[in-house]
C-alpha positions as CSV (number, residue, x, y, z in Angstrom):
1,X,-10.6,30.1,-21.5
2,X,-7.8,28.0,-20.9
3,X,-4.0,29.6,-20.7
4,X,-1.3,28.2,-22.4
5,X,0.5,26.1,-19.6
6,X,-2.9,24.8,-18.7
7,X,-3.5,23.6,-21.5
8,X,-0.6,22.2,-22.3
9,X,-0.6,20.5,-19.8
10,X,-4.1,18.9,-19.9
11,X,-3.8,17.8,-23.8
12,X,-0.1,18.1,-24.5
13,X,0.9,14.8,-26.0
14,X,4.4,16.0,-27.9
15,X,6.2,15.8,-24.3
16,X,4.6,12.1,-23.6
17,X,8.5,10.6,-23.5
18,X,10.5,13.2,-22.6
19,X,11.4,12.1,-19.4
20,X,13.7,9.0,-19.8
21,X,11.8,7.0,-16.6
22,X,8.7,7.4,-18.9
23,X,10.6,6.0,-21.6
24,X,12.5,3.1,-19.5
25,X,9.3,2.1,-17.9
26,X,6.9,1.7,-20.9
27,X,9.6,-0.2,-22.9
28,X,10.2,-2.1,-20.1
29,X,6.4,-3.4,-19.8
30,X,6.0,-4.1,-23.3
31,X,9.5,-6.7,-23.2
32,X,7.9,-8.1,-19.4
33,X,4.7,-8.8,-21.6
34,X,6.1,-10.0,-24.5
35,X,8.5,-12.3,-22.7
36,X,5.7,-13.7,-20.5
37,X,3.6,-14.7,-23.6
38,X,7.1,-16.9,-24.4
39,X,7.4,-17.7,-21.1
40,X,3.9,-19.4,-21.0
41,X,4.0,-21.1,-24.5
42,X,7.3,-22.8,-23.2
43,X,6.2,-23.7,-20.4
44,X,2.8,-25.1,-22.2
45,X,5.0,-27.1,-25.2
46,X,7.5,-28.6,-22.1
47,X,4.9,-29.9,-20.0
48,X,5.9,-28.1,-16.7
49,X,2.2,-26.9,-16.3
50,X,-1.0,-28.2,-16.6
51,X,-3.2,-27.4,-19.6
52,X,-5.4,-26.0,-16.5
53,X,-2.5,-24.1,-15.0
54,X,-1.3,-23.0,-18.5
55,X,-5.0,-21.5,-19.9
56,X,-5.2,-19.4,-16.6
57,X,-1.5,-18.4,-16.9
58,X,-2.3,-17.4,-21.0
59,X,-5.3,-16.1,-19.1
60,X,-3.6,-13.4,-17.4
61,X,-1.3,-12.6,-19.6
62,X,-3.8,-11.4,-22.3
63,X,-6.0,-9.4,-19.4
64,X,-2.0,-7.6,-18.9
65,X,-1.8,-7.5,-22.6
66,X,-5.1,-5.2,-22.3
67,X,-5.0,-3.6,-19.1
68,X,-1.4,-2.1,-19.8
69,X,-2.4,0.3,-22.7
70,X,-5.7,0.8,-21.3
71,X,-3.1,2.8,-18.1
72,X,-0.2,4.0,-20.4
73,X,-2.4,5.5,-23.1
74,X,-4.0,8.3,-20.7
75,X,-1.2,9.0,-18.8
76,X,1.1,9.7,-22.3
77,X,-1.9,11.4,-23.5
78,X,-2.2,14.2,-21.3
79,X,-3.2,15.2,-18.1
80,X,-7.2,15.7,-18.3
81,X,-7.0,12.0,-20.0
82,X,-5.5,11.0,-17.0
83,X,-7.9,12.4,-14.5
84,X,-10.6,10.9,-16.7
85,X,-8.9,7.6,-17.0
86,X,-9.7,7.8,-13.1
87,X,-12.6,8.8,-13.0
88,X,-13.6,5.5,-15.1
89,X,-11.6,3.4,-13.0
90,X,-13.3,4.9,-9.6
91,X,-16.6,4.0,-11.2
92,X,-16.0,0.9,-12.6
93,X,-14.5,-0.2,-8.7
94,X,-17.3,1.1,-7.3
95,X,-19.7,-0.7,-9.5
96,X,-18.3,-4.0,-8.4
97,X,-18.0,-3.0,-5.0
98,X,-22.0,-2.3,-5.2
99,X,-22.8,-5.3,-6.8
100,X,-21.0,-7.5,-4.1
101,X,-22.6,-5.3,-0.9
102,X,-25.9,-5.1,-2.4
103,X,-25.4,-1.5,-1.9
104,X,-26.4,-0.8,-5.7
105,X,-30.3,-1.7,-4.5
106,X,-30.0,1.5,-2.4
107,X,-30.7,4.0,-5.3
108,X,-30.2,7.4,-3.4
109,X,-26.6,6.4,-1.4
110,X,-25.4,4.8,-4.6
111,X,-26.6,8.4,-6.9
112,X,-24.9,10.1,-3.9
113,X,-21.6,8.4,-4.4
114,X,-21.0,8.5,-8.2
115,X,-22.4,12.4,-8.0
116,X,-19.6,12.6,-5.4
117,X,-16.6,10.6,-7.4
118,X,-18.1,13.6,-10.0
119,X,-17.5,16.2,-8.2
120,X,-13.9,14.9,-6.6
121,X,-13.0,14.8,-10.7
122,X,-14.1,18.7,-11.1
123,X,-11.4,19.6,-8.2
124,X,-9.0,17.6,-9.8
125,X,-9.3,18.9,-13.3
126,X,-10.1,22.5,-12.0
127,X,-6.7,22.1,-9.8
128,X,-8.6,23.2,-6.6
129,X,-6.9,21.9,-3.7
130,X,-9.2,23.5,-1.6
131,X,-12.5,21.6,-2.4
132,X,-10.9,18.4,-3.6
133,X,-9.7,18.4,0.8
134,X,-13.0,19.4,1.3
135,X,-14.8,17.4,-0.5
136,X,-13.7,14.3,1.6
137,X,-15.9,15.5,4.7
138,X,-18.6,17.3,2.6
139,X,-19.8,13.7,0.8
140,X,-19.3,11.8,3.8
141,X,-21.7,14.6,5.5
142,X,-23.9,14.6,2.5
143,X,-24.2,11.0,2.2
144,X,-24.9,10.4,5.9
145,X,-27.3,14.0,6.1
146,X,-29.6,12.4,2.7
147,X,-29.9,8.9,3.6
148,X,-31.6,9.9,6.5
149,X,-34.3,11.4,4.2
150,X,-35.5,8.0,2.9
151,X,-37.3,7.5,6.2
152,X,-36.1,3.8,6.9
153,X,-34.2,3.3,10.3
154,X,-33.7,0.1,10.0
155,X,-30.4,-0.8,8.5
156,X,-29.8,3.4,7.8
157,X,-25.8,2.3,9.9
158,X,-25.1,-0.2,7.2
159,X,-26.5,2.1,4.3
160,X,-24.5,5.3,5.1
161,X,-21.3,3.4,6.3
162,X,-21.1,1.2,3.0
163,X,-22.0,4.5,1.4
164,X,-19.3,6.3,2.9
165,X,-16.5,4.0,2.6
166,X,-17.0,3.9,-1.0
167,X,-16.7,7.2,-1.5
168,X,-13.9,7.5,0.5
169,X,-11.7,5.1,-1.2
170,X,-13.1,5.1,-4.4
171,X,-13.5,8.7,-4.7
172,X,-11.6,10.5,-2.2
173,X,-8.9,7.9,-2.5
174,X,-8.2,6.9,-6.0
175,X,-8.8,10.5,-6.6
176,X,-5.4,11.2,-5.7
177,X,-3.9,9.8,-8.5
178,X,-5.9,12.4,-11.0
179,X,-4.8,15.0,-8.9
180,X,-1.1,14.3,-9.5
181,X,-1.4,15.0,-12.8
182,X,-1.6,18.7,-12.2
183,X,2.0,18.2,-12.0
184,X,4.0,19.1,-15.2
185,X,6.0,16.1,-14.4
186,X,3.5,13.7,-13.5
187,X,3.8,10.9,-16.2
188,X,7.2,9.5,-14.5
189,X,5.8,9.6,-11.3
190,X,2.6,8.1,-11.9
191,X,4.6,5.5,-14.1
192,X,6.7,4.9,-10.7
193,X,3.9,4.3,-8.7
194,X,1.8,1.4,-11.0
195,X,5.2,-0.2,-11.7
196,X,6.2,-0.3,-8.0
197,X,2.6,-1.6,-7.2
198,X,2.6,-4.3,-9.3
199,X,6.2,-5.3,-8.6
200,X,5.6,-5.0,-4.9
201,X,2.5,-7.8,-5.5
202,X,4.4,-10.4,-7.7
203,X,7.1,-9.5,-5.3
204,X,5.4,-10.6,-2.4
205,X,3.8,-13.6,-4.3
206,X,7.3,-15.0,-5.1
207,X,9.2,-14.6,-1.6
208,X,6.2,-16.4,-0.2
209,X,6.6,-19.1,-2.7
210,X,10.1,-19.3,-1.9
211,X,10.4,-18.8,2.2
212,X,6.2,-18.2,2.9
213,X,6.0,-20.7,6.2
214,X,3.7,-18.3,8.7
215,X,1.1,-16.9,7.7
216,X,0.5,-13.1,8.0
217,X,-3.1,-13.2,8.5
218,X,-4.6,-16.6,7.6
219,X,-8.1,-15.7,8.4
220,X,-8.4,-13.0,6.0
221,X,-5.6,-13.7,3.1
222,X,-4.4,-17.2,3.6
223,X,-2.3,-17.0,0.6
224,X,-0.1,-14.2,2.3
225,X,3.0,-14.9,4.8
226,X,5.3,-13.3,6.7
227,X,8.4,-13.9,4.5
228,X,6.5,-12.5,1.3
229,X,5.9,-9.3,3.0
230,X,8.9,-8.9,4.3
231,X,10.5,-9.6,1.2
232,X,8.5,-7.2,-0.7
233,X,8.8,-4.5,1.1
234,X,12.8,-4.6,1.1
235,X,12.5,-5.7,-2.8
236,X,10.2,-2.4,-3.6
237,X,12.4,-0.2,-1.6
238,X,15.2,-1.2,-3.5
239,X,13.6,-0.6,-7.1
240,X,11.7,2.7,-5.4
241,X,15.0,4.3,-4.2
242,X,17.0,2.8,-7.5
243,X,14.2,4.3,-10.0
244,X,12.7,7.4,-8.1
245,X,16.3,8.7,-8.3
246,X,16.1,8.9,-12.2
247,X,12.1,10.2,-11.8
248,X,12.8,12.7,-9.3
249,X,16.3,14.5,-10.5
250,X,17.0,17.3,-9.3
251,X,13.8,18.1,-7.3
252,X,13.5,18.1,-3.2
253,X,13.3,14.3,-3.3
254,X,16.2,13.6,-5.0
255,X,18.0,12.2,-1.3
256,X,18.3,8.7,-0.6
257,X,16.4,8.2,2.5
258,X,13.5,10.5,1.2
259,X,13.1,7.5,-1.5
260,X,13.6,4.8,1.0
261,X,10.6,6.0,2.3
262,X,8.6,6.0,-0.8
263,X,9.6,2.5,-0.9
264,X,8.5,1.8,1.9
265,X,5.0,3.7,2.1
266,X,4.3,2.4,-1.2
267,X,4.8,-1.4,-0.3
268,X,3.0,-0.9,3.4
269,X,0.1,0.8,1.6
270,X,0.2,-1.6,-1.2
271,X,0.1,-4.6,0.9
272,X,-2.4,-3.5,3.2
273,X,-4.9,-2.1,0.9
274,X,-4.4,-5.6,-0.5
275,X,-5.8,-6.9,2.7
276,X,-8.5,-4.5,3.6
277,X,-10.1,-6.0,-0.1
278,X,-9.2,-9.6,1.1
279,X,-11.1,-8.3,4.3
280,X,-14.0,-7.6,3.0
281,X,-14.3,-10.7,0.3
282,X,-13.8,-12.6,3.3
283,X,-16.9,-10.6,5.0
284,X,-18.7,-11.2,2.1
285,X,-17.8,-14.7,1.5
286,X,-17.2,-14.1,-2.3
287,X,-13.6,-15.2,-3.6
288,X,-13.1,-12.2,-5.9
289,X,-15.3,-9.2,-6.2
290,X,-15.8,-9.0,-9.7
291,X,-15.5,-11.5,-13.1
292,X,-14.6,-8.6,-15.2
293,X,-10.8,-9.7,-15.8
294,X,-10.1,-13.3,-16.7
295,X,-7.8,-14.5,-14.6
296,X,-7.6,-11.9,-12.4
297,X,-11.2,-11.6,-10.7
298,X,-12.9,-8.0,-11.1
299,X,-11.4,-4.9,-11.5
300,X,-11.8,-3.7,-7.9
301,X,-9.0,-7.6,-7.2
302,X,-6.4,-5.9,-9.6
303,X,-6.1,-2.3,-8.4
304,X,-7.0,-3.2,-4.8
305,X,-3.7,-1.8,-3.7
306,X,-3.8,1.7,-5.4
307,X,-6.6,2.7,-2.8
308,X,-3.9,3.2,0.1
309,X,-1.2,4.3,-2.0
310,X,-2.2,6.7,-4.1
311,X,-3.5,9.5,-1.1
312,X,-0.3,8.3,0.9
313,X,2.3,8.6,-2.0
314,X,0.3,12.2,-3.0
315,X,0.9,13.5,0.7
316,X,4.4,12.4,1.2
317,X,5.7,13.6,-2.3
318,X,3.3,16.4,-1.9
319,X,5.1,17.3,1.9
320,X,8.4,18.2,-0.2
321,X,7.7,19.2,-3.7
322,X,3.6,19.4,-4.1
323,X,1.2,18.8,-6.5
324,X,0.5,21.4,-9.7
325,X,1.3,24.0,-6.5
326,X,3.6,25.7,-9.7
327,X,0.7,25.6,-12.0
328,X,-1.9,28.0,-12.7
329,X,-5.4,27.1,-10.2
330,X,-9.3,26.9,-10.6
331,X,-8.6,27.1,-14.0
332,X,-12.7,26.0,-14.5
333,X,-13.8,28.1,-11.5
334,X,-12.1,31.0,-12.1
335,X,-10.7,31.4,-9.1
């Protein structure tokens, strides 16, 4: 049976805005998204698009119009929705990631993997540190150890190392994010970071509009220069250090240069997770992994960036004030 602050904190929706960042940030997307559908109609009526240019822009904004409540509404709902909320999304990335490797043909690696994002989502809910670190060598063990069993040598490297990435990224990785919601203040953060992310992409699209002359990798993301991510990284450190004061009051990273590093660990990671995606379209020869969001490719194309960030955001907040560390553990288990 669940105690009180556990449960509280798993379907306690009363407390959804009480932090003001939680506040500022959801009101602040619904005027961003509001203003873009004027923005685009404008732009459409004036004649300073194409109709081509102007259906993909209305394109995206109504895959944003979606995609926005589809994050805010678990994260103000509680904490289990949360964890849940990632749990679909880890599937759903590793769906399209299987349908673009062909890895989905390989039925006991690809059963291994979801039954491993499974069990990453019991440590998360059950708050066991423990096994949710542990799990990260015990599936890569397990999925290397079982494939074996299928008695096919040939192409056994490719099998276990597609299968293992996967779970490392889509699991291990974006299982981070669940996991921060054992924290009773977890909606501002978690807010923080999917702002930040987004802002650090549109930041790094604009400054290489503006200044983008060299290239930062033209092999795998043409579109990308050296000015853009340069530009986003000192424009997300700015908003990081500016906002994560207000989200992180009064705790152990309320100093200025522990922020400045937030910033700047969450628009390396972003950036680069960015790029090891763009990697392996370009491996695969496929412009966009999925079709699943008009406008914006698949699902795995929009939240590339969230598969570095969210394990190297949870260990640098967790280094000075943890994860759910104050909250009551293996509350499934019984531990």
């Amino acid at each position: 049976m669940l105690d009180p602050a556990s449960r509280q904190r798993l379907f306690g929706y009363e407390q959804a805005f009480e932090h003001p960042v939680t506040c500022w940030i959801t009101i602040g997307l619904a005027v961003l998204l509001s203003l873009s559908f004027v923005i685009c109609l404008i732009l459409g009526r004036t004649g300073k698009i194409s109709p081509e240019s102007g259906k993909e822009l209305l394109a995206r904004n109504k895959t944003w119009a979606l995609l926005i409540p589809l994050m805010l509404l678990p994260i103000l709902a509680g904490a289990l929705w949360t964890m849940l909320g990632v749990l679909v999304l880890s599937l759903l990335c590793y769906r399209e990631y299987a349908r673009a490797t062909g890895l989905f043909r390989e039925y006991i690696t690809s059963a291994l993997v979801v039954v491993g994002i499974g069990f990453i989502t019991y440590a998360v809910i059950d708050n066991w540190y423990g096994f949710f670190t542990a799990l990260s060598a015990l599936g890569a063990v397990c999925i290397a150890a079982i494939t074996v069993l299928t008695d096919r040598p040939k192409g056994y490297i490719q099998r276990s190392a597609l299968g293992i990435f996967a779970f490392m990224f889509f699991g291990f990785g974006l299982g981070h994010l669940g996991f921060m919601a054992n924290a009773p203040d977890y909606r501002p953060i978690l807010l923080l970071i999917l702002f930040a992310v987004e802002f650090n992409d549109i930041a790094a699209f604009v400054w290489g509009k503006l200044l983008g002359k060299r290239k930062l990798a033209p092999r795998t993301s043409p579109g990308k220069s050296i000015a853009g991510f340069i530009g986003a990284l000192v424009s997300t450190t700015v908003l990081v250090t500016w906002l994560g004061a207000f989200a992180f009051a009064g705790s152990e990273m309320d100093h200025g240069w522990i922020l400045v590093g937030l910033g700047v660990i969450i628009s390396l990671a972003g950036q680069l997770g960015d790029l090891v995606m763009s990697s392996i379209k370009r491996d695969l020869g496929v412009k966009d992994i999925g079709t699943t969001l008009p406008g914006h490719g698949g699902i795995l194309d929009r939240f590339d960036s969230l598969l570095l960030v969210a394990p190297a955001v949870f260990h640098y907040v967790g280094y000075w004030k943890g994860f759910g560390i104050d909250q009551p553990v293996r509350i499934l288990s019984g531990g």
